[in-house]
C-alpha positions in Angstrom: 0.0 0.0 0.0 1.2 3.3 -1.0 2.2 5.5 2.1 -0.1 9.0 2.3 1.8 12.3 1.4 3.9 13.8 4.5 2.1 16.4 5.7 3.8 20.1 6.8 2.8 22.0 9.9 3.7 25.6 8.3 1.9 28.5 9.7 0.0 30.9 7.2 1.6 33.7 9.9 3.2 32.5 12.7 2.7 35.1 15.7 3.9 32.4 18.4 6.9 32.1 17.6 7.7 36.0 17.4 5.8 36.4 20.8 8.4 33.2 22.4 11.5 35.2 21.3 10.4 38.6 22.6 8.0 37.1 25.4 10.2 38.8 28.4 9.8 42.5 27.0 6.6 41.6 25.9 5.1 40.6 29.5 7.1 43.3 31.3 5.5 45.8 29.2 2.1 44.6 29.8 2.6 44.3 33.7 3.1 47.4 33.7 -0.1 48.4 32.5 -1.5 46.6 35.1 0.2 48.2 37.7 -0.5 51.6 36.7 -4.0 50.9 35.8 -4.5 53.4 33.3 -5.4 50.8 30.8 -7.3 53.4 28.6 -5.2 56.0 27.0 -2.5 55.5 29.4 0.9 56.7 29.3 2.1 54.5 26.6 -0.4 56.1 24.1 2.1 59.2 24.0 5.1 57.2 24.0 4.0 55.1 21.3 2.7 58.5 19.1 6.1 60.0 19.5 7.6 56.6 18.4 5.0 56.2 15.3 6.1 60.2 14.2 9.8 59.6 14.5 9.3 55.7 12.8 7.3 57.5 9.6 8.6 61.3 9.5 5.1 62.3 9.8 4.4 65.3 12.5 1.4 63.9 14.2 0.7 60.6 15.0 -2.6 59.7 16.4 -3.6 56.2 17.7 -6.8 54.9 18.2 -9.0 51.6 18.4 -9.0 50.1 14.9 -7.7 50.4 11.4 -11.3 50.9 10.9 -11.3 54.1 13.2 -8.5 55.3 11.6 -9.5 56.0 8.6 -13.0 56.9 10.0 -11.3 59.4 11.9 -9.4 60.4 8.9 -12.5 61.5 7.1 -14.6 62.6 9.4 -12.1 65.7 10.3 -12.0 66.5 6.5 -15.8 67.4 6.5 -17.2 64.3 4.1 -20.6 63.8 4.4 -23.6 63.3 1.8 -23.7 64.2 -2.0 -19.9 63.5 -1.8 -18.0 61.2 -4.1 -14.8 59.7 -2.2 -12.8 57.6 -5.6 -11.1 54.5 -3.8 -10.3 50.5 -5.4 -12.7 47.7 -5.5 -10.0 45.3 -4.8 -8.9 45.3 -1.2 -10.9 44.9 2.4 -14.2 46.0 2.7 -13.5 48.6 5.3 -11.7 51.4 3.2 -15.2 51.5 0.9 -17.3 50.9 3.7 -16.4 54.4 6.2 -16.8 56.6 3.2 -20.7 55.0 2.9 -20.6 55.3 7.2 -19.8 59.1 6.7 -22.6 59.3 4.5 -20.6 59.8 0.8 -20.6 57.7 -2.2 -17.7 55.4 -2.6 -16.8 55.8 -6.6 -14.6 52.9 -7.5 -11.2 53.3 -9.9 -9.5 49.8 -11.3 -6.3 49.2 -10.1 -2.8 48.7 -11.7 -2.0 45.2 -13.2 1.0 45.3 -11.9 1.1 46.9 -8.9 -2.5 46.1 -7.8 -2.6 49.5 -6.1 -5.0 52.6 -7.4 -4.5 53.3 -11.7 -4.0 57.0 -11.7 -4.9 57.0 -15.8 -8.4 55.7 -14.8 -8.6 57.3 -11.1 -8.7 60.8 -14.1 -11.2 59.5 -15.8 -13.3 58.7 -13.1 -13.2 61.8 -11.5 -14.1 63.8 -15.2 -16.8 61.3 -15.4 -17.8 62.2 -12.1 -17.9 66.2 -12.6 -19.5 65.8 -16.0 -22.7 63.6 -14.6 -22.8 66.3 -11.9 -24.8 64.0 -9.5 -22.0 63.9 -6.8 -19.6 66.5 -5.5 -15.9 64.8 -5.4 -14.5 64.9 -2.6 -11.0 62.9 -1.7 -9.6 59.9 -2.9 -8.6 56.9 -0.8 -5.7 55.3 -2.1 -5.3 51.6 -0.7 -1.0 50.2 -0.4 -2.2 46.5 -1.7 -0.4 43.7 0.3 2.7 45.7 1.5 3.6 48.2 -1.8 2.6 52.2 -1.6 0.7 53.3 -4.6 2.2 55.9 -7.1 1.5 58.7 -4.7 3.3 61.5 -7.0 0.8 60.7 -10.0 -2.1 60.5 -7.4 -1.5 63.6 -5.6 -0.9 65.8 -8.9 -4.5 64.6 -9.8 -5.6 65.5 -6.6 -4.3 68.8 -6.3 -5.7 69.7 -10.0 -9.3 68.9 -9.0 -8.6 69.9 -5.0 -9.4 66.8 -3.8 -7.3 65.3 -0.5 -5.7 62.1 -0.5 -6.2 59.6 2.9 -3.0 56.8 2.6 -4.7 53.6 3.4 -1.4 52.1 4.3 -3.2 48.9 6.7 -0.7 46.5 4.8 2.2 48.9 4.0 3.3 50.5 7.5 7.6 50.2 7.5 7.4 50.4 3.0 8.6 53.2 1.6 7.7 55.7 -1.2 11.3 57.4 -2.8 12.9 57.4 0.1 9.9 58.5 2.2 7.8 56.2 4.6 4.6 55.3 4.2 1.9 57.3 6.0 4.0 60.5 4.9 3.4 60.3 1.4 0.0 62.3 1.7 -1.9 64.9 4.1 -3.3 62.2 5.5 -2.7 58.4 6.2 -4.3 55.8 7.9 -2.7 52.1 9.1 -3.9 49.0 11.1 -2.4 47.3 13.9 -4.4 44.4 13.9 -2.4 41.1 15.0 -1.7 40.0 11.4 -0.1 43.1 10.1 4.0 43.2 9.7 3.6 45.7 13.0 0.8 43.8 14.6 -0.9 44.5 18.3 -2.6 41.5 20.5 -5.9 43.4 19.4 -7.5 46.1 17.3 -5.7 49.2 17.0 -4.9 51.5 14.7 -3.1 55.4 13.8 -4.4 58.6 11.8 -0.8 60.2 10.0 -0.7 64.1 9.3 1.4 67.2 8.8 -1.0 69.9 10.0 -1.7 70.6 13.4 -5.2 71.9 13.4 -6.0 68.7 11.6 -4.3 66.5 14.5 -6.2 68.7 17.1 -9.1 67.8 15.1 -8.4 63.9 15.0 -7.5 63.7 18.4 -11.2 65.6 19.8 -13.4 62.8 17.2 -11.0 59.9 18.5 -12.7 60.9 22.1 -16.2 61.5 21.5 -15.6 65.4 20.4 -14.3 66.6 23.1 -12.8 69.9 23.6 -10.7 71.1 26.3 -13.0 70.3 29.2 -13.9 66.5 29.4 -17.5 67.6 29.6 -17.1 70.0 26.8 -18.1 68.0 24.1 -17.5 70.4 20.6 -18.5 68.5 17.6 -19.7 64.7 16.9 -17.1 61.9 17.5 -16.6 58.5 18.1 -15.3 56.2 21.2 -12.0 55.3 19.0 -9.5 55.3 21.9 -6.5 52.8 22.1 -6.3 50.1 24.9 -2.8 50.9 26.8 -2.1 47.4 27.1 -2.0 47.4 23.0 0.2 50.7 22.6 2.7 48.8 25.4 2.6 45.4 23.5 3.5 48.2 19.9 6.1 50.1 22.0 8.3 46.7 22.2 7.4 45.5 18.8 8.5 48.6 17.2 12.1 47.9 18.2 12.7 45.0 16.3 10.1 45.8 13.4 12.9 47.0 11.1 15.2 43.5 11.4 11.7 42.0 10.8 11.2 43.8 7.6 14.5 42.5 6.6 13.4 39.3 7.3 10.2 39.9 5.3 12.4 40.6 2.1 14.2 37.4 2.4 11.4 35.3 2.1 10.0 37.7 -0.6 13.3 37.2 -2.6 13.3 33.5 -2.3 9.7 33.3 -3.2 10.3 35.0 -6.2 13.4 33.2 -7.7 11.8 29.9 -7.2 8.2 30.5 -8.7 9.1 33.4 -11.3 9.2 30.5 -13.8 5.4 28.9 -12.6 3.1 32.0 -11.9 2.8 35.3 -12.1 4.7 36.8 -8.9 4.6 40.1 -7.6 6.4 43.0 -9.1 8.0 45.9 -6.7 8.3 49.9 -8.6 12.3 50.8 -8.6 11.1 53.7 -6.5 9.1 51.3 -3.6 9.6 49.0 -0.8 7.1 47.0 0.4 7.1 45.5 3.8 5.1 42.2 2.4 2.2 42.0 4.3 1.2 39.6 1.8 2.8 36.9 -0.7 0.1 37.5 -3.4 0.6 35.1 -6.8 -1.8 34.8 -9.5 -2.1 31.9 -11.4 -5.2 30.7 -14.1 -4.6 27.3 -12.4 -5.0 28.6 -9.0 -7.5 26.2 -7.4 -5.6 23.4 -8.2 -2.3 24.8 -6.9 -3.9 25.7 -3.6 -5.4 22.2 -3.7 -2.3 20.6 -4.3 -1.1 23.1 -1.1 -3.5 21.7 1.3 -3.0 18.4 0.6 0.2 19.0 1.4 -0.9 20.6 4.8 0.4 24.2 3.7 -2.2 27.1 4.2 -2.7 29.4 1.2 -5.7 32.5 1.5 -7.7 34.3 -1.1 -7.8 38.3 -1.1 -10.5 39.3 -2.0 -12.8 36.8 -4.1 -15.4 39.2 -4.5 -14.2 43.1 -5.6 -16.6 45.5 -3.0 -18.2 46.5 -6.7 -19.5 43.2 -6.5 -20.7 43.1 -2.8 -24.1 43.0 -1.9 -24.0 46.0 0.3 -23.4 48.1 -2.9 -25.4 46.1 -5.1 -27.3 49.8 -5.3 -25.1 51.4 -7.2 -25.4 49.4 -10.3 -22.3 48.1 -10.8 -22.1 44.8 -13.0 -19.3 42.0 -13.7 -17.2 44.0 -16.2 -16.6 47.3 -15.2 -13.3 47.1 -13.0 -11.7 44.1 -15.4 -8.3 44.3 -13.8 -9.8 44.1 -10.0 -12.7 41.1 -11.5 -9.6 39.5 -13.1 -7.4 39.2 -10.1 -10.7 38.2 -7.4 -10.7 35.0 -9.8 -6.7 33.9 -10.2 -5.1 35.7 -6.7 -3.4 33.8 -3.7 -1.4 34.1 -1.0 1.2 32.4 0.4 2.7 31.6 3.8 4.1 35.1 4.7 6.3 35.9 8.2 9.8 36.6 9.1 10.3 33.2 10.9 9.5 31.2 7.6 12.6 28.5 7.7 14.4 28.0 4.0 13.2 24.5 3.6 9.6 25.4 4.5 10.0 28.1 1.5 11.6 25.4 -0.3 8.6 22.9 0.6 5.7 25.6 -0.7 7.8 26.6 -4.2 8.9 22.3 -5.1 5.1 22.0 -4.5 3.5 25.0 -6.6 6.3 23.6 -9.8 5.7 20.3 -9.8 2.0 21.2 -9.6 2.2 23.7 -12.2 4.3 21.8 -14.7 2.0 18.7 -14.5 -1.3 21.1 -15.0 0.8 22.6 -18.6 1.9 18.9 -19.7 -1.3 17.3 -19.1 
């Protein structure tokens, strides 16, 4: 009898073993929330702003609850509200379309890249002239999503802006540590948004999340939504806001992660460059602009054959995920605005052949090894029959 495959035991994103090796910082940090008791905005929320400002070049960091918040936050200080059009992707999480509807505007969707996956600045024009010449919504600002670890092309993007003075919000809840020429992310706009939840490269035991900007009136702004509108009195409640705070416990557990988050990135890269080597000959793999780094939040592949590769994966006992097999377009909350298969071809096209592989920096060589022998062989048997 023929002996079943061996199966792998390799983690889609392995948090334990980053927690083991830090676990003594970690802890101490945490008891000392505890102790203080301040487990609400504490003491480490300023610590870790100052840290986020000087980690991104930014002048005002502001954390808060969620990735979610963030960029809740982010737009509810720039005055959207109904009858505005906010131009964003169909192809990324459901949240970055979803505040702009919570705010009361009209998400107006823009196909991505094929090569970058991020925001197409040729049709984010043509959206907005289409826009302006129907004259049924007022634009507004643009949301431009960093797709699985790469910034978008933020000069092209912010030349259209300024033309038809609309803002830009950095969705950058896969890119924080990536860079932009030289510049990191969440200071490559007036405004930038990122997610600490646990699977992101800089990843809290929780939900949290930051709102970026240069402009102080702005921060001021931020910081008095983030706390239910409050103004200098804690009774003194000047506008609408949200309860968007950050747990202390979480800004401790971010205050120790930061300080090895840059050898991580490294570590990142290497698995990214070994990916890429090894499969460039069997799917399509992801391409980097000269003028980017991406932090890899994500492996993302595509492949026509990708359900039998991720088959083929399993059985093996290796994890693999799909992002996002249904474009927000698609969705059935926005099934009002009409849209139909067809008109984001680029975002349709990569819902049906995307995947992602095993991504962390504790992935071993021979796991790597494992995944890329598998996804070959696999391939090379699906193209000879």
């Amino acid at each position: 009898m023929k002996a079943p495959p061996t199966r792998l035991t390799i983690p889609f994103i392995d948090l334990q073993t980053q927690y083991k090796k830090h676990q003594t910082e970690i802890q101490t940090a945490i008891n000392a929330v505890l102790e203080h008791g301040r487990y609400i905005m504490g003491p480490e929320i300023d610590v870790l702003e100052s840290a986020l400002q000087e980690f991104t070049g930014a002048n005002h960091a502001i954390a808060c609850g969620s990735g979610t918040d963030a960029l809740l936050l982010a737009l509810m200080s720039s005055g959207v509200g109904p009858g505005d059009a906010v131009f964003t992707t169909p192809y990324t999480f459901f949240a970055t379309a979803e505040v702009i509807s919570l705010v009361g505007a009209t998400p107006v969707f823009v196909d991505v890249d094929p090569i970058t996956y991020n925001l197409n600045p040729e049709c984010l024009s043509a959206s907005i002239k289409q826009t302006l010449s129907a004259d049924e919504l007022t634009p507004k600002g643009i949301i431009a999503v960093d797709l699985f670890g790469q910034p978008a092309d933020y000069d092209a993007i912010n030349q259209i802006a300024a033309a038809h003075k609309l803002f830009v919000l950095q969705d950058a809840a896969q890119s924080f540590g990536a860079s932009y020429k030289g510049s990191r992310t969440c200071s490559n706009t007036p405004l930038a948004a990122t997610s600490f939840f646990p699977p992101k490269p800089l990843g809290c035991y929780g939900d949290g999340g930051a709102v970026f900007t240069d402009g102080r009136k702005i921060a001021d702004t931020i910081k008095s939504i983030r706390i239910h509108g409050q103004g200098q009195d804690k009774y003194d409640n000047v506008r609408l806001g949200l309860n968007a705070r950050m747990d202390s416990i979480q800004a401790a557990i971010l205050i120790e992660k930061l300080k090895f988050f840059e050898s991580e990135i490294e570590m990142r890269h290497r698995v990214a460059t070994l990916y890429t080597e090894a499969l460039q000959d069997h799917v399509a793999v992801p391409r980097v602009a000269d003028d980017n780094t991406s932090v890899w939040a994500q492996y993302s592949v595509t492949s026509e054959h990708r359900d039998q590769i991720r088959e083929a994966l399993n059985n093996k006992g290796i994890p693999t995920a799909t992002y996002y097999p249904i474009p927000i377009h698609l969705s059935t909350a926005y099934a009002h605005l009409g849209h139909q298969v067809g008109d984001f071809p680029v975002s349709e096209g990569l819902s049906r052949t995307m995947f992602s592989l095993p991504m962390h920096p504790y992935l071993e060589q021979q796991q790597i090894e494992a995944i890329c022998d598998t996804i070959s062989s696999t391939v090379s048997r699906l193209n000879h029959g």
